[in-house]
N, C-alpha and C positions, 0 to 999 in steps of 0.2 A: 460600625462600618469603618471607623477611621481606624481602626486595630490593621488592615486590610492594606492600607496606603500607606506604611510602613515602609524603609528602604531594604528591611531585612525580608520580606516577607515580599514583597514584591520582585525580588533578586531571585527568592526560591519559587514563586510560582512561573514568571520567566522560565528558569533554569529546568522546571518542570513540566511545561509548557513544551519546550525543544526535546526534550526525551520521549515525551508522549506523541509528538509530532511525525517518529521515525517509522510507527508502523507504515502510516498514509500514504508519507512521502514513497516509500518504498513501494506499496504495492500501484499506488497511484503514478509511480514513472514508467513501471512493468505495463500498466494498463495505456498511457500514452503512447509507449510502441507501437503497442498492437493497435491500438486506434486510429495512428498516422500511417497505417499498413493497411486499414481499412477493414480492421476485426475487431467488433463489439464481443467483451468477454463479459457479462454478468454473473461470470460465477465465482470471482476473485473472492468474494466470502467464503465461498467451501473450499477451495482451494491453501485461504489463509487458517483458516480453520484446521484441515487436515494435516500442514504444515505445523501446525504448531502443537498439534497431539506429537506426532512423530520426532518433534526437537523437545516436546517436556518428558517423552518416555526415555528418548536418549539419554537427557541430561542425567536421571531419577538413576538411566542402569551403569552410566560411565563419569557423573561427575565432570563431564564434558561440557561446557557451556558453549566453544566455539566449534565442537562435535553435534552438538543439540541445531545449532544453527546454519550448519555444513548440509544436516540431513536434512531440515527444512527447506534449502533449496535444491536439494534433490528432489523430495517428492513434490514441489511444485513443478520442480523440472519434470517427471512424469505423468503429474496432471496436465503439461503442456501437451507432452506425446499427445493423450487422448485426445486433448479438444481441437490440437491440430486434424490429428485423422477424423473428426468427427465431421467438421467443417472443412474442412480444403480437401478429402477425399470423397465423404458421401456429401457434399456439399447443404448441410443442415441449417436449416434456420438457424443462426446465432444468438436471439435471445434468448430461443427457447432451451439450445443446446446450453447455454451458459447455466438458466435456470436449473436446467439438470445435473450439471456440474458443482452448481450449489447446494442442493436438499443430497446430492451424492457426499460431500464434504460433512453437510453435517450429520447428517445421519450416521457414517463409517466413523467418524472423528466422535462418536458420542458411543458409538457402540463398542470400540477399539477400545475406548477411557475405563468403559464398565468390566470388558474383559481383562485387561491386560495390568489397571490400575484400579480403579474401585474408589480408593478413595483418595482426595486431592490431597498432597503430600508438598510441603514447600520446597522450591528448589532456589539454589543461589541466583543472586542478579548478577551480570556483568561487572566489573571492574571499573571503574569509573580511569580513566587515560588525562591526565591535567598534561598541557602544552607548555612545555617552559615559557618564561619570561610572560607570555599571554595571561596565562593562568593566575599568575600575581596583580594581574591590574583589578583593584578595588572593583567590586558589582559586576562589571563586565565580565569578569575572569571565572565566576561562580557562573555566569550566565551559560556563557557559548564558550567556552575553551577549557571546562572540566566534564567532561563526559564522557559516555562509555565509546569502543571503537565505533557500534555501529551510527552513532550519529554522524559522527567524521565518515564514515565510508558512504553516508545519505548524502551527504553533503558533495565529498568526490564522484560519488554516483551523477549528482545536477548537473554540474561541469563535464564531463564526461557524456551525459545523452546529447545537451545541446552542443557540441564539437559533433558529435556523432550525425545528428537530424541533421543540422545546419551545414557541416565541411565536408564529411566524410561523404564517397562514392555510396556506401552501403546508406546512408540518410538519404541520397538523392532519389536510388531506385524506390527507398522507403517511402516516400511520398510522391515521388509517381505512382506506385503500386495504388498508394491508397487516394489518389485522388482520378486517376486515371489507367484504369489495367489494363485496356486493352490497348491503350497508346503504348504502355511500358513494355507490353507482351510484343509488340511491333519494332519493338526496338533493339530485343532480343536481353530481356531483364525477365527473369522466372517471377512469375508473380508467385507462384506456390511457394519456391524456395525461399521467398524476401518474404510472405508475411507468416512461412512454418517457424522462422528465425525470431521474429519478431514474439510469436505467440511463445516460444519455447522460453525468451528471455522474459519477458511476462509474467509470466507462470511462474517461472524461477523466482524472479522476486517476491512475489504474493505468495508463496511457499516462507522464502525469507523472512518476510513481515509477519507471517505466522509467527513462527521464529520468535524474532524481537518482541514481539505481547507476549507471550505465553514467559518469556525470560525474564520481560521487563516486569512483569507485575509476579513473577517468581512462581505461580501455579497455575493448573490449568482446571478447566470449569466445561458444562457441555454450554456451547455458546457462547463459545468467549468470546468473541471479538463486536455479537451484538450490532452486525450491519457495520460494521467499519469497510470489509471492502466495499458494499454498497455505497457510500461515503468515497469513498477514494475514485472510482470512478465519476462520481460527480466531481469530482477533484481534476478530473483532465477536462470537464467542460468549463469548469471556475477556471483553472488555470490557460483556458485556449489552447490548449494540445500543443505547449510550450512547457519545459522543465522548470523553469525560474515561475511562472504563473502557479503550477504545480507546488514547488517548495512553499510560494509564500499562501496557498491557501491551508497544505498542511501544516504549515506553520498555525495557521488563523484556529483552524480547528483543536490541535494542540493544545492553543493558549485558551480557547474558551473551557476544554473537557480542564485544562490544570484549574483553573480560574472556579469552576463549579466545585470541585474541590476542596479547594484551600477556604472558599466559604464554607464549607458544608463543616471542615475543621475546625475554622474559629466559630461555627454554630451563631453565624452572621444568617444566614438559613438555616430554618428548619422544618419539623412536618410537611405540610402539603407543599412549601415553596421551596423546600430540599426536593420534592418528586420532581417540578415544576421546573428545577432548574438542570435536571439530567437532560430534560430535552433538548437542552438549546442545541447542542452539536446537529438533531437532526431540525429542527428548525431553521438554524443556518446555513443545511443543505437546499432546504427550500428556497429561502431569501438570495442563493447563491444563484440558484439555477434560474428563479425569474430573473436577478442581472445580467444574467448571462443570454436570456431568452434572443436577445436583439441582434445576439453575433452569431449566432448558429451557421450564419455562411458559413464561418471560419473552417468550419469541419471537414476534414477531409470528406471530398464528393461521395467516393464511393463505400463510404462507412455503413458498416452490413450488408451489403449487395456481396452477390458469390460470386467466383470468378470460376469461368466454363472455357479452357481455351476452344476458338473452335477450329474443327479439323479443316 
């Protein structure tokens, strides 16, 4: 175990730690919108999923990595189409329609892989981006300031929602919508419009975050992402349907999925307590959500309830 607590080794599980972190974050800020808009998506897994067949087939036929990534938040962006119409037109149950939206993700994104790809072929990772003068400071610099863009762009993304939720006109309808529709609707604030915007950027990301797993780990698999956006969604009740709450739980996750790892390398683990220690990511969902049990006020009021204007 002392091999583990190294200063070289704990710099790269860190540093590894933050890279693994970008799926979550991302699809987990996409699902905070919609949430503070007052739209439960459970289908952010098939959604990430299909996104991320779509950005490793790009890459395989163009050698495009920020092409592979572009298309991934397109087809989330088209997953958004759907669930928008599904839910704010026929107005659907949203667990259930999310549900659907996921065994739709995996089942398309496995049968797509078998037709079109067959067999899992490695594709390039990202470019890793090191930040002048940052970049150079001893452990730190390997940490947080050598990375690929999209970490940096998770990162501008946080800064970026909370200005958004918090200052911007569009944040405030955004949480009138989701805490109060029909107050907002009285005031002459489209609810349809503010939470169709909301699901569409959502989706968008969780396309994206397809994207970055399927890039960052170089290939694609049926099931790859294995409940991450299910995860990330528990990620907006860990974080209080706050961005910065958001970042530092995907951060947490991150470091535990690097941390299981980097044992499982130096064979600090192995056999059944190498199975044993895959779990923890979803065990820390669990332990997350009882802490969280006691704030559940926090939640936007009208999170799943449909909105009907009436005539």
């Amino acid at each position: 175990m002392a091999e583990f607590f190294t200063a070289s080794v704990l710099v790269t599980t860190f540093a590894a730690g933050v890279r693994l972190a970008m799926p979550f974050l991302l699809a987990a800020l996409g699902e905070t919108l919609g949430q503070r808009s007052g739209v439960l998506n459970l289908g952010v897994d098939g959604v990430m999923l299909i996104g991320a067949f779509f950005a490793y087939w790009t890459v395989l036929e163009t050698d495009s990595r920020l092409g592979g990534i572009a298309v991934g938040l397109l087809v989330g962006l088209a997953m958004g189409v759907l669930y928008a119409v599904v839910t704010l037109v026929f107005h659907a149950e949203q667990g259930i329609s999310g549900i659907g939206i996921f065994l739709f993700g995996l089942g398309m994104s496995e049968l797509l892989f078998q037709e079109l790809v067959g067999t899992p072929f490695p594709i390039p990772a990202l470019t890793e981006v090191a930040i002048p003068l940052l970049s150079d400071i001893p452990g730190l610099g390997d940490m947080l300031f050598n990375h690929s863009l999209l970490v940096y762009v998770g990162v501008v993304l946080v800064v970026v929602f909370t200005w958004v939720i918090n200052r911007s006109t569009f944040g405030l309808n955004l949480r009138a919508v989701g805490e109060n529709p029909e107050a907002a609707d009285s005031l002459g604030v489209s609810v349809v419009r503010t939470r169709a915007i909301a699901i569409l950027i959502g989706n968008a990301l969780a396309g994206m975050a397809g994207a970055a797993l399927t890039i960052e780990l170089g290939t694609f698999q049926n099931n790859l992402t294995n409940g991450i956006g299910f995860i990330a969604v528990a990620l907006v009740y860990f974080g209080a349907w706050r961005p910065l709450g958001v970042l530092a739980g995907s951060f947490l996750y991150g470091l535990v999925t690097a941390t299981v790892t980097q044992l499982k390398v130096l064979d600090i683990v192995s056999g059944a307590a190498a199975s044993l220690t895959t779990t923890a990511p979803a065990v820390l969902t669990v332990l997350a959500l009882a802490v969280i049990a006691r704030r559940t006020a926090s939640q936007p009021a009208a999170l799943t309830v449909p909105f009907e204007r009436r005539r």
